[in-house]
C-alpha positions in Angstrom: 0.0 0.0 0.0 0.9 3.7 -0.4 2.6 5.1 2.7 -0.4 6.9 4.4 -1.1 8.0 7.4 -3.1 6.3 10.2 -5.8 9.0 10.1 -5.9 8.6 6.2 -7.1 4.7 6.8 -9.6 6.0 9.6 -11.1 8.8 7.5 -11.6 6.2 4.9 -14.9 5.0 6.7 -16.1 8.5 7.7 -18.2 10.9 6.0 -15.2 13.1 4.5 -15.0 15.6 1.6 -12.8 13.8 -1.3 -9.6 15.6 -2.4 -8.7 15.1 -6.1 -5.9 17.3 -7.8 -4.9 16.1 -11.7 -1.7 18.1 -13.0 -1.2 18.5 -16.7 2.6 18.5 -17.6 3.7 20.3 -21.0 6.5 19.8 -22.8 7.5 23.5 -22.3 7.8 22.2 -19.1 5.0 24.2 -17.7 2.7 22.3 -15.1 -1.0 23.7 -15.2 -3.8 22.2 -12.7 -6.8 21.2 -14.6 -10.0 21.7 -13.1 -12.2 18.1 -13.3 -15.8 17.1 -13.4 -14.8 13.5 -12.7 -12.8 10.4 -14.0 -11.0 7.4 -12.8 -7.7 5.8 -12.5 -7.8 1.7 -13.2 -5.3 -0.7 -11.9 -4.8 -3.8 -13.0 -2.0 -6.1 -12.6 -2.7 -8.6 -15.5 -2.7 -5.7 -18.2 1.0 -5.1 -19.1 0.7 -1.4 -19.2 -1.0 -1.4 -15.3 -2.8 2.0 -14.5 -4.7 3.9 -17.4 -6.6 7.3 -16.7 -10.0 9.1 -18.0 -10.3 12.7 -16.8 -13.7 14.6 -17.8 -13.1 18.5 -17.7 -15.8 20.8 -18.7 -14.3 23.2 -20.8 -14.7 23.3 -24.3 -11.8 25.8 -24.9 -9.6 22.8 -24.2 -9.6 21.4 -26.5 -6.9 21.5 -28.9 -6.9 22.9 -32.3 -3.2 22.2 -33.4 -0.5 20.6 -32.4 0.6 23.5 -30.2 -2.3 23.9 -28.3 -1.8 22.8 -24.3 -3.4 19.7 -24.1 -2.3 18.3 -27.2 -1.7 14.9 -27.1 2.0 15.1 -28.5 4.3 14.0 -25.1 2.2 15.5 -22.3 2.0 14.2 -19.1 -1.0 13.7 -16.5 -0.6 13.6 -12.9 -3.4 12.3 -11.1 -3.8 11.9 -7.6 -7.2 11.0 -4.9 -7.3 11.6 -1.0 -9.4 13.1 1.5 -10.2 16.6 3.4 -9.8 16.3 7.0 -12.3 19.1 7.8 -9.5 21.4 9.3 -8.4 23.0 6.4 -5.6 20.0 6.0 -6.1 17.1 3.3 -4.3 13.9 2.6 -3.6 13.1 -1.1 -2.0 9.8 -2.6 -0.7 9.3 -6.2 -2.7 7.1 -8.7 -0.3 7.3 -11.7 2.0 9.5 -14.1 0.3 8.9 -17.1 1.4 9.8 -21.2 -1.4 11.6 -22.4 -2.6 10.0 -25.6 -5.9 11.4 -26.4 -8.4 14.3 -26.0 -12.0 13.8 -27.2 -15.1 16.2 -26.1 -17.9 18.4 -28.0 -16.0 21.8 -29.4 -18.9 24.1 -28.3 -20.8 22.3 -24.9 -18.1 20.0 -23.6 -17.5 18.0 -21.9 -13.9 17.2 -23.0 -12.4 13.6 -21.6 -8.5 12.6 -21.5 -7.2 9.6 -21.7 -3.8 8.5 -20.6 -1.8 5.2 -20.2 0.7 4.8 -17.5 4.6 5.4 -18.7 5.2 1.9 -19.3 3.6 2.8 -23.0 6.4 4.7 -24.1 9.0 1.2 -23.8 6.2 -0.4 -25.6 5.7 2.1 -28.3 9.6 2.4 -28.5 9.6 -0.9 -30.9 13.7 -2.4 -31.9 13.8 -0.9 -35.4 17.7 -2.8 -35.6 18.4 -6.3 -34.1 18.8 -5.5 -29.9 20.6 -7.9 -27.4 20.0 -8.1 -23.7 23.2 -8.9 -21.2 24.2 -9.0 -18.3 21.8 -9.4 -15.0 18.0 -9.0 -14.6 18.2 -5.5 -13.3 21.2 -4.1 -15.5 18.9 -5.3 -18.4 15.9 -4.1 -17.2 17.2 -0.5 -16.4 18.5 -0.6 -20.1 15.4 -1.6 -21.7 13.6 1.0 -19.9 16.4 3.8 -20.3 17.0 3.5 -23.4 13.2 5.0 -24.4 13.2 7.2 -20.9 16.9 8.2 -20.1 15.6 9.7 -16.6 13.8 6.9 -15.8 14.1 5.7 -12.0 14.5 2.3 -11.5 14.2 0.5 -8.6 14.5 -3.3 -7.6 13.6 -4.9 -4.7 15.0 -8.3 -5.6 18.1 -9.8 -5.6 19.6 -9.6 -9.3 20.1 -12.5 -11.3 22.9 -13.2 -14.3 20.9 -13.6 -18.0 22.0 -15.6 -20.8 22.0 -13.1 -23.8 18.7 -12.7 -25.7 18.6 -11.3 -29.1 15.1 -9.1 -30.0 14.1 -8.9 -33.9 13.1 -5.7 -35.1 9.5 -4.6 -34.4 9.6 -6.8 -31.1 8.1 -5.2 -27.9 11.0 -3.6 -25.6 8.1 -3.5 -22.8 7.5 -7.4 -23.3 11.3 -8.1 -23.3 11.5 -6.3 -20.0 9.0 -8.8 -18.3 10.4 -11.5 -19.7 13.8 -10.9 -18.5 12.0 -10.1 -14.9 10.6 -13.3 -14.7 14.3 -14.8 -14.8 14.6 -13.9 -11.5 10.8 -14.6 -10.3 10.0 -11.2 -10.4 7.6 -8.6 -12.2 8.6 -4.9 -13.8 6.1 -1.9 -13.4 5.8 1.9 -13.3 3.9 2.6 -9.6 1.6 5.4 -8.5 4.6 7.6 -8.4 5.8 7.1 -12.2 8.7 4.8 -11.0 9.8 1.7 -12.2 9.7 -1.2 -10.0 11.5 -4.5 -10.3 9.6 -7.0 -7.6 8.4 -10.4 -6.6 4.8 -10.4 -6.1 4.3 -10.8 -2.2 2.9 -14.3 -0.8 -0.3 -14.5 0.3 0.1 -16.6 3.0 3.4 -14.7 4.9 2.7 -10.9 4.0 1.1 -9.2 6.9 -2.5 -7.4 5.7 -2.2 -3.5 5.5 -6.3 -3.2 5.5 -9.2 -4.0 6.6 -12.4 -4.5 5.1 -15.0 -5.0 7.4 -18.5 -5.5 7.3 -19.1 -3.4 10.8 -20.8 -0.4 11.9 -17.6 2.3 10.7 -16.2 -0.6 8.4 -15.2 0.1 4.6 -17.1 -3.2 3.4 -20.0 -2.7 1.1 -20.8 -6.2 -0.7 -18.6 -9.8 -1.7 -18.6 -12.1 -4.4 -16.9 -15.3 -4.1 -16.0 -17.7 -7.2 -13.8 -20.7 -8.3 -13.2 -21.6 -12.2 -10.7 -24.0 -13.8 -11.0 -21.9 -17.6 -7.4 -21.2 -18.0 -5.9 -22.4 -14.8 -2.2 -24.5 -15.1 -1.3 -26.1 -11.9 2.1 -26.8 -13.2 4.7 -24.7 -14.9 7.7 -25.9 -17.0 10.4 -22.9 -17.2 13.3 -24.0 -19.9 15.9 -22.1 -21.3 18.8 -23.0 -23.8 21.5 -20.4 -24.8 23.3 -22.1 -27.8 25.0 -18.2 -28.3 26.5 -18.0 -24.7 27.2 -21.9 -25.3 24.9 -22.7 -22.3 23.3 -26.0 -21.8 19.9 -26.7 -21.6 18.4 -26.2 -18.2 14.6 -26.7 -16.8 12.5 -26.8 -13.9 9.2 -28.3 -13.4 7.1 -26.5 -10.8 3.9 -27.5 -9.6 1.1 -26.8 -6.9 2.2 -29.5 -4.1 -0.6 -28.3 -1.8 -2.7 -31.1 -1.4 -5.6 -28.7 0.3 -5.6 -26.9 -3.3 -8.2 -27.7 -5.6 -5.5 -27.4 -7.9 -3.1 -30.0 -6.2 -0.8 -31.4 -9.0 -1.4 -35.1 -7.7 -5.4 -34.7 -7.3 -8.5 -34.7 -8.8 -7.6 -31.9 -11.0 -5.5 -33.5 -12.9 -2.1 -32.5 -14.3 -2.6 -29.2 -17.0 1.1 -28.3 -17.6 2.2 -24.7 -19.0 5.4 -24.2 -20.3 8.0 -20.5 -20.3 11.2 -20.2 -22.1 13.6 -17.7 -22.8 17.4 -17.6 -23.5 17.5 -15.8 -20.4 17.3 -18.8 -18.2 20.7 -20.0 -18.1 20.5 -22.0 -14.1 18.8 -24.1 -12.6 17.6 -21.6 -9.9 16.8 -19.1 -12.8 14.4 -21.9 -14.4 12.7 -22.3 -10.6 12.3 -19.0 -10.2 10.6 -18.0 -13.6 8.7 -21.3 -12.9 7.1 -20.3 -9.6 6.3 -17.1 -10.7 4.8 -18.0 -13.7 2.9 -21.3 -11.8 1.8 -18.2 -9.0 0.0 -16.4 -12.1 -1.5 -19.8 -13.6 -3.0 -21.8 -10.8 -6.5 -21.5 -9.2 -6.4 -19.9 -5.7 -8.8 -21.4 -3.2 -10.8 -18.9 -3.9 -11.5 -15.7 -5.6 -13.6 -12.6 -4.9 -14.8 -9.0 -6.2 -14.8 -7.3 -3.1 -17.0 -4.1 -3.0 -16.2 -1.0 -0.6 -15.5 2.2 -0.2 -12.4 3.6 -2.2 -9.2 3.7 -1.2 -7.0 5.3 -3.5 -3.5 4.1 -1.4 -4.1 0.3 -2.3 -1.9 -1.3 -4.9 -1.9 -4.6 -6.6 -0.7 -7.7 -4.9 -1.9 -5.7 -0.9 -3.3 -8.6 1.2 -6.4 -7.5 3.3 -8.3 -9.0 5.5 -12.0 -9.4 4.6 -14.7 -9.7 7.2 -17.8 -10.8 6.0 -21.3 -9.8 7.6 -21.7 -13.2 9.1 -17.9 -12.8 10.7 -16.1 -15.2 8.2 -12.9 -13.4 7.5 -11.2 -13.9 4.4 -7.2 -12.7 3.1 -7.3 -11.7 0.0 -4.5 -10.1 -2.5 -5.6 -7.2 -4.7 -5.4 -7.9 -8.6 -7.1 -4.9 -10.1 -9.3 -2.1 -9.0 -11.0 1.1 -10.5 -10.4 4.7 -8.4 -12.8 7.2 -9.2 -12.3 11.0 -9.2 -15.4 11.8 -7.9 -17.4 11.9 -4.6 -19.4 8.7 -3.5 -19.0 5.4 -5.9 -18.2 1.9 -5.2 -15.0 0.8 -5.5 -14.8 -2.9 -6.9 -11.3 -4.7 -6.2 -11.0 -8.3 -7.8 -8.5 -10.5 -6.2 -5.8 -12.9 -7.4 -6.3 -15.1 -4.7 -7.9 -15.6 -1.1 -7.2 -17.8 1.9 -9.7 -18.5 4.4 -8.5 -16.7 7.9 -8.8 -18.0 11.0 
């Protein structure tokens, strides 16, 4: 979650006034706050571009004529960001995105006028090889490259501890934003830009050890508004096979077979499911722990959890994917569940739905 105050969490449940402030970024490097009729920010973890933006303003005058006009959609930025007023003149606001403003659309003489925006992860995917592009090196080094190389002022940050690639060669016109993933999940990890327009190299927390940093509850002064609950097997692998062979580094083949060894699963690798195998390579993988890292991550993303939910309350704009929360339910069942994508709107009232990638039963 985003680093917030206590009294932030708590206001969350009261009646409060909601703070929004969305920042418009030119390339003359001028910054201009844009007053907004409404919006919302959506975050979702499976998407490989994670946070995209809508921002409804109501005037007409906005929108642009030429190229030169301020909110033309030709490298400017959005800034977007949610909290609350405490009622004392002071307010609490938390980044939802930095976002590449990519289109403008509204009626020239009433208005409204809506902006849309993808998070900056676009510009490494827009930034296709146009010559032959090689990879070296270690997860990290590689990464920060990738990304670097289409935003030179880029921050990178990792959170893991870096791994040694074998080379991988990218043809022309492939994805430099796909590469980058790829080469994360060498070392079990994910790549994203955060609320905060920084890159982030990271496992994705485990359910089962990462303490909860919120509570929905279904109380009197609780967040919770309404649950669903569902299980499917569409799409669900409960075993991953990560390979990798690097005939240019003159590395031998190596593999790693990982599978869901929890005989409570529903997904348990020697039970009634059955075995449904899925299979990741990449001349990245060039060890045996490389192959069983890539393999658990990948097996994390294909399995069925024990369950899953859309959970229903009111918004909190300082949540991020992979969060564990605790869920109580109105007849004082308690669930953990792990944020997998949400929608943050930019105006008062609203649900705010949050589907999980997994959820454990809590005692």
């Amino acid at each position: 979650m985003y680093p917030v105050s206590d009294r932030f969490l708590a206001r969350l449940a009261e009646s409060h006034r909601v703070a929004t402030q969305v920042q418009l970024f030119l390339t003359s490097g001028r910054v201009i706050d844009l007053e907004h009729t409404g919006g919302s920010v959506t975050v979702d973890r499976s998407q490989a571009i994670r946070r995209t933006c809508t921002v409804t303003i109501a005037d007409p005058s906005l929108i642009p004529r030429s190229a030169t006009d301020q909110l033309a959609s030709y490298g400017a930025r959005l800034r977007v960001a949610r909290g609350v007023e405490y009622g004392d003149g002071s307010s609490e606001l938390v980044p939802l995105g930095v976002f590449r403003l990519d289109s403008v659309d509204g009626d020239v003489n009433a208005g409204p006028v809506t902006l849309s925006g993808k998070a900056l992860e676009v510009a490494v995917a827009d930034d296709k090889f146009t010559t032959v592009y090689t990879a070296t090196g270690t997860v990290v080094g590689a990464i920060t490259a990738l990304i670097q190389r289409s935003l030179p002022t880029a921050d990178v940050i990792s959170r893991i501890v870096d791994t040694p690639i074998g080379s991988r060669a990218f043809d022309t016109q492939a994805d430099p934003w796909a590469g980058c993933q790829e080469i994360a999940a060498a070392a079990g990890a994910e790549v994203y830009s955060n609320a905060d327009g920084v890159f982030i190299i990271a496992q994705l927390p485990d359910l089962l050890t990462t303490p909860p940093v919120w509570a929905v509850e279904a109380v009197e002064g609780g967040v919770y508004i309404s649950a669903n609950r569902a299980m499917s097997s569409d799409g669900v692998h409960n075993g991953i096979l990560a390979y990798g062979e690097n005939t240019a580094d003159g590395i031998p083949p190596v593999s790693y077979l990982a599978t869901d060894n929890d005989t409570g699963s529903p997904t348990y690798w020697g039970g009634p499911f059955g075995r449904r195998p899925d299979f990741f390579s990449s001349s990245t993988l060039i060890s045996l722990a490389a192959c069983q890292q890539a393999a658990n991550l990948k097996l994390a993303q294909a399995k069925a959890p024990n369950a899953t939910g859309d959970i229903s309350s009111l918004p909190n704009p300082a949540l991020e994917p992979g969060d564990v929360f605790r869920v109580t339910h109105e007849d004082g069942s308690r669930e953990l569940h792990q944020a997998a994508s949400f929608s943050v709107p930019l105006d008062e009232g609203g649900d705010f739905p949050i589907s999980t990638i997994s959820a454990k039963e809590d005692a």
